[in-house]
N, C-alpha and C positions, 0 to 999 in steps of 0.2 A: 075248632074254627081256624080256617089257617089265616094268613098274614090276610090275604087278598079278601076275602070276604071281611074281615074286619074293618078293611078299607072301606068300602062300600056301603057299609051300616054306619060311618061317621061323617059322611061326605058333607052333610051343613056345616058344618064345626071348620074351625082353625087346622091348619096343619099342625100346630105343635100342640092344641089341645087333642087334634086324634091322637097322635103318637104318646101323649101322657096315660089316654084311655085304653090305647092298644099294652102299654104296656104292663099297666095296673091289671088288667084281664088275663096276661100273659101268667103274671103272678098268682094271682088266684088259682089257676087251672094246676099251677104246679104244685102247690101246699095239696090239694083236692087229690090227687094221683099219686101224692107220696110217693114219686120216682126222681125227687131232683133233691140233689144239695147244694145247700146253698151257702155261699164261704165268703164272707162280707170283712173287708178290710178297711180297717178307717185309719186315717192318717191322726198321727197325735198331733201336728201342730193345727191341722184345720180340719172342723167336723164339716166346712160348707163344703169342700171339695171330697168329695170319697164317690169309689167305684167296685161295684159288684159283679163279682163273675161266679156265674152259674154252668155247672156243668150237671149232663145228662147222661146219666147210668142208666144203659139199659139191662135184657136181659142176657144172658149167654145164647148164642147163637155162630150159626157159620159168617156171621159179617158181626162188624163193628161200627155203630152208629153214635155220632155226638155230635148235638146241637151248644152253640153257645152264644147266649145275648149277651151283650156289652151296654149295660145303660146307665146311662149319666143322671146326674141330680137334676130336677127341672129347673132349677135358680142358674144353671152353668147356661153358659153362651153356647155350648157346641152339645148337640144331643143326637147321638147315632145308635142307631138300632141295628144289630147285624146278627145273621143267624150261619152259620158254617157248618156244614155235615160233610163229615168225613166219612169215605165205606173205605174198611182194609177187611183183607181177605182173611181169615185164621183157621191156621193150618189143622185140619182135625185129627191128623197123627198125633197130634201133642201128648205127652206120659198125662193122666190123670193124680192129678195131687189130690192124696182124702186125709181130711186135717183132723188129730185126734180132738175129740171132745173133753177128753180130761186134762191134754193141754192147757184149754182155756179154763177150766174151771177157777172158781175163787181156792178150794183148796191147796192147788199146785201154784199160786204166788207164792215167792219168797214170802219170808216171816221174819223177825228181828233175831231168833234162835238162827234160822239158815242160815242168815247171813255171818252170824256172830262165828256159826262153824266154817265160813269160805276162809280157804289160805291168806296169810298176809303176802300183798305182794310185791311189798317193801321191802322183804329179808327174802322171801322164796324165790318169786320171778328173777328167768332168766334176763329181763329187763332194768334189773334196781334201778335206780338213783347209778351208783358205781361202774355198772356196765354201760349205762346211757352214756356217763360223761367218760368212760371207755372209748366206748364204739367216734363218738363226739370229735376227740380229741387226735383220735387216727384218722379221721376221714380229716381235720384239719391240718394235720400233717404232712396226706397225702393230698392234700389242694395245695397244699405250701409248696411240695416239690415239685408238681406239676406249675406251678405258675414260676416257678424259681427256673424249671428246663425250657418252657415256653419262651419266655423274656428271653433267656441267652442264645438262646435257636435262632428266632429271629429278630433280635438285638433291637427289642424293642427299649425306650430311650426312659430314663426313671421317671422323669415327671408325668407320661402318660401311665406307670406300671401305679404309681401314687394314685392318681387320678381312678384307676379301677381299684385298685384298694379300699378304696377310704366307698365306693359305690358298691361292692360286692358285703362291707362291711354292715353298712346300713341296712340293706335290702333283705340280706340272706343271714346274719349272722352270726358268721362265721371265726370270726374271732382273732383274724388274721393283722397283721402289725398295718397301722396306718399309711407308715412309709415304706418307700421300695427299697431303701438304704438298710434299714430292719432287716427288711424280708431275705434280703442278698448278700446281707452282714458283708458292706462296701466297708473296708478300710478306712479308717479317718485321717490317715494317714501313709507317707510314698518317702522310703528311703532314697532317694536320688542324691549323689553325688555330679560335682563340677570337674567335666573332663575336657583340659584343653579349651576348643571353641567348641561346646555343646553340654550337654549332661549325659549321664547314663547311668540305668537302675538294674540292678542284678539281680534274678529272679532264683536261678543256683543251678546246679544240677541235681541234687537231692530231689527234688519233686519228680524229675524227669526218669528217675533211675527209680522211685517208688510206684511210680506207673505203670513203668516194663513189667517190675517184680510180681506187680499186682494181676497185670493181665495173664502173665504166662511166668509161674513161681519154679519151673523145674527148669530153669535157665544156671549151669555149671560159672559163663563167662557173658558179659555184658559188655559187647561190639558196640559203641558207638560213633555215629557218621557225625560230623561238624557241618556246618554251611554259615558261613558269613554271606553277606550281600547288601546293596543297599536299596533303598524302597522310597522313592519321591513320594512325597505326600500330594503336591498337586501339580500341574502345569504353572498357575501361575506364582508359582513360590519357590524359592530352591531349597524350602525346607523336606529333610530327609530324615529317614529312620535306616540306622545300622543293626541288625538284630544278628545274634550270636543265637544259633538252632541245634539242636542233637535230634538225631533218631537213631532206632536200629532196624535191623532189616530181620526179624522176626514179628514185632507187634506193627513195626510200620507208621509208629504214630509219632506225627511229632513235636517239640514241647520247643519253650523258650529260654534260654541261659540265662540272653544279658540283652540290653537296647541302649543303643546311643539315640541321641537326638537332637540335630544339628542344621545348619545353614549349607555344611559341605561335608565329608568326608572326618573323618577323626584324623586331627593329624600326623599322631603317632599310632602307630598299629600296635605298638607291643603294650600303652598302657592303654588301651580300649579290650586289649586281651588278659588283661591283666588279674581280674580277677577272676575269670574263666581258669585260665592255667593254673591259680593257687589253689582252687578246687580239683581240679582234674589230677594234680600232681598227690594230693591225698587221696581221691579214692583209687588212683591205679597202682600208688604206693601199696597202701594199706585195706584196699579193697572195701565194699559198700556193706554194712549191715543194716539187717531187716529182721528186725520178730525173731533172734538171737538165730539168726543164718547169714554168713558170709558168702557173699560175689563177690567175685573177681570183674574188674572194668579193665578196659582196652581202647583206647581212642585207635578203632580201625584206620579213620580216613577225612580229610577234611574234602568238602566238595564245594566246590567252586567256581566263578566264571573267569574268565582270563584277568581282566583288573584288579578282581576282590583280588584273586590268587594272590598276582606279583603284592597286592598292597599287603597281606598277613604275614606274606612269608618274605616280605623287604626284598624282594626281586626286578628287574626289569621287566619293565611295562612290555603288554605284548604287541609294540609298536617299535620296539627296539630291535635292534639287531642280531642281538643275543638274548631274544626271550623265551625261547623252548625251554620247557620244563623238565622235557624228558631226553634232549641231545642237544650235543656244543654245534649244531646248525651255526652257521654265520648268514646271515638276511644278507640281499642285497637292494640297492636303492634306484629298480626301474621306473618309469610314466609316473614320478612322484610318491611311490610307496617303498615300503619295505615289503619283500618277496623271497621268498625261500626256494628256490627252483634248484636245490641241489641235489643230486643222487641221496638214495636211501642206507647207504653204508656209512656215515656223520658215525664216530663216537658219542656213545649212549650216557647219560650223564647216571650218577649214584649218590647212595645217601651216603657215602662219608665223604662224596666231594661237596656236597653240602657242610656237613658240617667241621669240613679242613678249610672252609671257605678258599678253594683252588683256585675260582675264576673271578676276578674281579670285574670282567666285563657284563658280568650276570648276576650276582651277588651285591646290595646296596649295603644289609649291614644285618647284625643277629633277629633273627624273629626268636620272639619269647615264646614259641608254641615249641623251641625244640629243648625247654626245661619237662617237658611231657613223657613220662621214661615210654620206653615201645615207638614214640612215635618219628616215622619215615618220611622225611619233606620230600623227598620224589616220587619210591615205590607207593608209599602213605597218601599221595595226594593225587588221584584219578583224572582223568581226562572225563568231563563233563559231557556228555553228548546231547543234553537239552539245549547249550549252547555252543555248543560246539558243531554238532552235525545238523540238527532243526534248523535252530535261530543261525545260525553260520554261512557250513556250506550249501543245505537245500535253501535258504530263502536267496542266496548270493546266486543258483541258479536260475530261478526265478528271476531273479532281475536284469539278469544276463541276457534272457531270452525276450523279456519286455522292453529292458531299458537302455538297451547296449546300444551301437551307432549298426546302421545299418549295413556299414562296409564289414563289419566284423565276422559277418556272412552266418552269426548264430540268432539275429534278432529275429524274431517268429513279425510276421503281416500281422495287419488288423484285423485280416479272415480269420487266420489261424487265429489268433488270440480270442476275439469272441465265440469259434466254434466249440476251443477247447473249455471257455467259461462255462456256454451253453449244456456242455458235457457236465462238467464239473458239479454245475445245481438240479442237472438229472439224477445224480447220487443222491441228493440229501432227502429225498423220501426214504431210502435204502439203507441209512446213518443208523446203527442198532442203537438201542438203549444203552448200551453200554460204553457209547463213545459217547464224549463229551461235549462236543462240538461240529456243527454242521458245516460245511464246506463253503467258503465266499468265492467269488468274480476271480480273477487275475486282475482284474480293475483296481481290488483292495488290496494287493500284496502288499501294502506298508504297514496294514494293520493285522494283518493276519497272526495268531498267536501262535507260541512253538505246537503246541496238540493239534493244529490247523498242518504245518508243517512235515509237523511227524504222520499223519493222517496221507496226506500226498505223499509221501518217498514212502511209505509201508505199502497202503492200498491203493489210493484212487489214481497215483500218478503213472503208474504202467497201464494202465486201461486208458485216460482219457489222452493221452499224448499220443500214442500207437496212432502213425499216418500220420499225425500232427507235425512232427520236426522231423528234423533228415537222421537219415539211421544212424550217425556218428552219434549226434546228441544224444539219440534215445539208447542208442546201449549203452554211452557213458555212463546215463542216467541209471538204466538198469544195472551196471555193474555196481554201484552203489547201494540200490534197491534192497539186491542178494545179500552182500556183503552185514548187510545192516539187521535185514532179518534173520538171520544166523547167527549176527551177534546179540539181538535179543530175545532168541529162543532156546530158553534154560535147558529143553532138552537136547537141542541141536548140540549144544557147547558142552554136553556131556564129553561128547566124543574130539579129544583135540587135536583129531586132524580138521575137521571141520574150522577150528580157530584158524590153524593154516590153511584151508581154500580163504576165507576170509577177510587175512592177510594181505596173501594176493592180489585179492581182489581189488583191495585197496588200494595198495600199490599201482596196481595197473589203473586203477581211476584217476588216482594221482596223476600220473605219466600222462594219459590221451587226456586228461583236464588240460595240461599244459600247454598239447599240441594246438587242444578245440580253442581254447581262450586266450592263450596267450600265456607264458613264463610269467608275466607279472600280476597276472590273477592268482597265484599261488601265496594265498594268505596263508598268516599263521594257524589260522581255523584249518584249511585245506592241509597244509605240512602236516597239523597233530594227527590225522588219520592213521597217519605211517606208525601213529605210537600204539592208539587206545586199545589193538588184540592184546598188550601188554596188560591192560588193566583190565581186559576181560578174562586173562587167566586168573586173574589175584583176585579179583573180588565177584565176580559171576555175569552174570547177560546184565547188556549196557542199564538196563533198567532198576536193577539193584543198586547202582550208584551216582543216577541221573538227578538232577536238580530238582524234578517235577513235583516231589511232594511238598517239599519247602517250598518252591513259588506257589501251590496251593494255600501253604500254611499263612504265604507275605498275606492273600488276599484276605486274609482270616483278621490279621494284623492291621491291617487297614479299615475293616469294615468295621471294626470295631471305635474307630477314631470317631466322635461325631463332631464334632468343632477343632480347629484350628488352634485351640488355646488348650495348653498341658497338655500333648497328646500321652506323654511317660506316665503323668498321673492318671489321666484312663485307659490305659493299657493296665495299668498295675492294677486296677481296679475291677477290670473285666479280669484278668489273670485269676486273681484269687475268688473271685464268685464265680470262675470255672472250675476251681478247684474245687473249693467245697462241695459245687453240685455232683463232680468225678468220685468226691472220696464218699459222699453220704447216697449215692442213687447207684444201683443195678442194673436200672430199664436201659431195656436197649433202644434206641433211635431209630434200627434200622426197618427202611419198609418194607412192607411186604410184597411178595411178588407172584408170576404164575409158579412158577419152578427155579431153581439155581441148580446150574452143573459146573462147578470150578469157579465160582464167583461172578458167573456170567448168565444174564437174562435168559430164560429161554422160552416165549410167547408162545403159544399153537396159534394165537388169533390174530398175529401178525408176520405177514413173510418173514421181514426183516430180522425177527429173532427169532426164529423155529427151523435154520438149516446149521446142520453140525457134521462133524469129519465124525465117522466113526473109525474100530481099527484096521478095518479093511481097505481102507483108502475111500469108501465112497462117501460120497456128498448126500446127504439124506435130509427130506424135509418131514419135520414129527409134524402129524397130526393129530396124534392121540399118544398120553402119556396116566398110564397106570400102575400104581404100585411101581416095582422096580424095572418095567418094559414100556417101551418106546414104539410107535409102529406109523407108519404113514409111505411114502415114496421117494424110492430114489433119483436122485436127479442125472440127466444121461451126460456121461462126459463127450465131447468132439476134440478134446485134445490141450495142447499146450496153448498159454496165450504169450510164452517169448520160448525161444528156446537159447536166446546167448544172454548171456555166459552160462546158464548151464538151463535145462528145459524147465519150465515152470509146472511141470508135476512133479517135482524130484522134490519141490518145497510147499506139494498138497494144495497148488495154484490153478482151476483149471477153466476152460472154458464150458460153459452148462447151457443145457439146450432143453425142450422141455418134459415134462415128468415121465418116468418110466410107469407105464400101465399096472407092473407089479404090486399089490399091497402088500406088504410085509413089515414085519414087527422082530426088534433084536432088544436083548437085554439094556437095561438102562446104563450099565457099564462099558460098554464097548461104544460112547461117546467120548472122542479125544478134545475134541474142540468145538468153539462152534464159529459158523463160517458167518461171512462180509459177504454179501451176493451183492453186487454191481451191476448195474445195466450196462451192456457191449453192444451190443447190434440186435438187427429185429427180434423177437424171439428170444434172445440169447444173453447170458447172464455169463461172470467172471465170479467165482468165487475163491476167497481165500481163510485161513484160520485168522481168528484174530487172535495176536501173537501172546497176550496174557494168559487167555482161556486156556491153553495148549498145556496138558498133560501126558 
């Protein structure tokens, strides 16, 4: 009888008296047909509230059918009758499962004998007791040093690492210390000494020299580079951080000495250096042991910006008239500056007229870094080109061309300046992966960083200027350009005639800077030009001795500060729970990527990073990279995009137009570089190596 005729046979009755009838009948038919079971769940706190669900087995067949009522106690307020059928299809390919019958029988149950013969698996299992709290005790170990790498990555702050602590603790188990101080074994304590007007805590060099050893152990001599500097902590404060930095130019990485921490300046240089030197003088005395093996140390070089400089080494300021570091220059005093506009033959200064103290006019008084045996305060101390040629002479062109007066016949319109903007943020789709920073306005030039800088005089500034300013400007420009990228392409400088075009070069920029701007735009920045081929013979291409990792390293330093109060004791505190995690972890950090050729991105699924020089000289875009081969299209060249001071394919610069129809495929070795493609005109691309990658 289905639902609907049941209806029908009660229709005098109450509505909820049928529904009681209907479903009393319902019941019955199922005990009677012995195809249903019935699975009755009653609640222990109350017998008047309970619900029963009935579900309907049928028999095996190509469909699947199931009814189910839901019915309520007749005493409850709410009483719903509902039936739901499902059809699902099944699948009659299915394996036949045939169940053995002596499986089930009563004689194949365990027995208290069976049992009594099953293994202990207390002593046997590879599970005991001992391996559990084994297995246990490494997975919380390695949750400890992942959450120990995690926090310091991204410098998350204790009382939130506390706060998931003490929540991970409860939840999951895990066994891990309630506080973050625990977990990061923070120091409870910061040796700091009172220096002059500030403080300052010494970290050592030992940490820094067990680093190296540690990354790369078959080192004979251990070169390292110094950087002092100083580091504002905010705009509104004149509070500052003076940090005392080593690296070397193998591992690249760099660590921390020593930190002042002041309102101004430390006022004596030599006891801010002071404990630095007493350390450096023993291990280049007596040299560094490690795990019963001696190195040998070498303070190669201190690197520095012009101020720190004079201040370490008690020199005049490079505002003085005798502040070159590397020649007896005499400044002169035109439009309110001191200017250097003298021929390039000056007497070259040397490291024993430093230490005969010969010139008084340049010499304040002894710096205590030349108790340091090997070290050379002239040849020893490099011309900086992060500030020096970046932050110096390109952003001081820059400004010349914005900010200058209009009579001066070099200041660019407001046409010009917006088209070559407009240019300018065309590139930054075209920015690879492997540069830092994307290109801003001329609008921003006061905030532009030196990697914004050096990004413009390497790449983008010969492409977006071309037509922009009058030819004198732009080959100034370009004569720069050249000179720069030559001197920081490690294999160009192989060859030291190359150092001499260079040279020249510079020389000559020097000279037509003069004519273009005027004798009293010849800053000290602009003079040192004439010097730094010098210290690219001595120490390698400009980048090997440039400021740029240490100002990575300042920002390292700083992000680290979260309050305004003891920044020495959280710095010492972040110091050593970076330690720990350096000397107890092996994981590496780094991400992963599509491919790396020389330390440099190489995408297929993005323009920007899939075009590289091969050694042929052509410009190729991979499209496909397999195993140790490469294959995709070569890009067509139309030619030079300068040709003065010398053609711009002489330095693998060229102008690109679109893809050559050829497919072809070359070994995955005969990639030298890989190229910066720049948008030029319609169609038309400028590409050049970026100067790192280059092999």
């Amino acid at each position: 009888m289905n639902k609907k005729t049941k209806l029908k046979t009660h229709l005098g009755l109450s509505s909820r008296h049928r529904k009681r009838l209907i479903n009393n009948e319902t019941n019955s038919e199922l005990k009677h047909t012995q195809m249903f079971t019935t699975i009755e769940k009653k609640s222990p706190a109350s017998e008047e509230v309970r619900r029963q669900t009935i579900y309907q087995v049928t028999q095996p067949s190509t469909s699947f059918q199931s009814s189910c009522s839901i019915i309520y106690d007749s005493d409850h307020d709410i009483n719903i009758d509902r039936e739901t059928s499902l059809t699902m299809d099944v699948d009659l390919n299915l394996p036949t499962t045939n169940y053995d019958s002596e499986c089930l029988s009563d004689e194949s149950s365990p027995n208290s004998s069976d049992i009594e013969n099953l293994p202990d698996s207390r002593a046997d299992s590879p599970l005991s007791a001992a391996s559990i709290n084994s297995v246990q005790d490494h997975s919380t170990n390695s949750i400890k040093e992942d959450l120990i790498q995690w926090t310091l990555e991204y410098n998350i702050p204790q009382n939130a690492l506390t706060a998931l602590l003490k929540v991970v603790n409860k939840n999951f188990k895990c066994n891990l210390p309630n506080d973050a101080r625990t977990l990061l074994q923070t120091p409870r304590n910061s040796i700091i000494s009172k220096l002059d007007n500030g403080q300052y805590i010494h970290f050592g060099l030992e940490n820094a020299l067990k680093g190296i050893v540690k990354d790369i152990g078959n080192l004979q001599c251990i070169e390292l580079l110094i950087n002092v500097d100083g580091l504002p902590l905010s705009r509104s404060s004149t509070a500052c951080l003076w940090p005392i930095l080593c690296s070397d130019n193998v591992t690249k990485k760099v660590s921390i000495v020593g930190l002042f921490h002041g309102y101004e300046k430390p006022k004596d240089s030599n006891q801010f250096l002071k404990q630095f030197v007493k350390e450096a003088v023993m291990y280049v005395t007596n040299g560094f042991f490690n795990e019963g093996r001696k190195y040998d140390v070498k303070i190669a070089g201190l690197i520095c910006d012009a101020p720190a400089k004079s201040f370490v080494l008690n020199t005049k300021g490079h505002t003085g008239y005798n502040s070159c570091t590397k020649c007896k220059v005499e400044g002169n005093y035109i439009n309110n500056r001191v200017c250097f506009p003298a021929p390039s033959n000056v007497p070259l200064r040397n490291d024993n007229d430093y230490f005969c103290d010969t010139d008084d006019d340049f010499y304040v008084s002894k710096s205590e870094l030349l108790k340091i045996p090997g070290f050379l305060p002239v040849s020893g101390v490099p011309l900086d080109y992060m500030h020096l040629i970046c932050l110096g002479v390109v952003k001081k062109l820059l400004l010349l061309w914005i900010e200058s007066k209009a009579s001066s016949g070099v200041k660019l319109s407001s046409q010009s300046i917006k088209e070559i903007s407009e240019n300018i943020l065309l590139c930054c789709k075209y920015v690879p992966s492997d540069v830092a920073r994307k290109p801003r306005p001329l609008s921003e030039i006061r905030h532009w960083k030196a990697t914004e800088l050096r990004n413009f005089l390497l790449y983008i500034g010969p492409v977006v200027l071309k037509s922009k300013v009058n030819n004198d400007v732009y080959l100034n420009f370009l004569t720069l350009h050249v000179a720069v990228r030559i001197l920081c392409n490690s294999t160009a400088i192989a060859n030291k005639e190359n150092i001499k075009y260079a040279e020249r070069l510079l020389e000559h920029f020097v000279q037509s800077f003069a004519i273009i701007y005027g004798k009293d735009k010849i800053s000290h920045n602009v003079h040192n030009l004439l010097h730094i081929c010098e210290d690219v013979r001595n120490f390698g291409s400009l980048d090997e001795f440039s400021s740029f990792k240490f100002e990575n390293y300042m920002s390292t330093i700083k992000k680290y500060i979260r309050k305004n109060d003891k920044p020495l004791q959280q710095l010492c505190n972040r110091y050593h729970e970076m330690e720990r995690l350096y000397k107890s972890s092996n994981k590496s950090t780094q991400k992963s990527v599509t491919h790396k050729i020389n330390d440099c991105v190489i995408n297929i699924h993005k323009f920007k990073d899939r075009c590289v020089l091969l050694e042929n000289g052509d410009i190729f875009q991979i499209i496909l990279i397999e195993g140790n081969r490469i294959a995709g299209y070569p890009l067509r060249s139309n030619g030079n995009l300068y040709t003065a001071p010398c053609a711009s394919q002489k330095l693998n610069i060229h102008q690109l137009s679109d893809l050559n129809s050829t497919y072809v495929s070359h070994p995955l070795s005969s990639v030298r570089a890989k190229i910066w493609t720049l948008p030029y005109k319609r169609n038309e691309y400028v590409g050049m190596p970026i100067l790192h990658s280059l092999f």
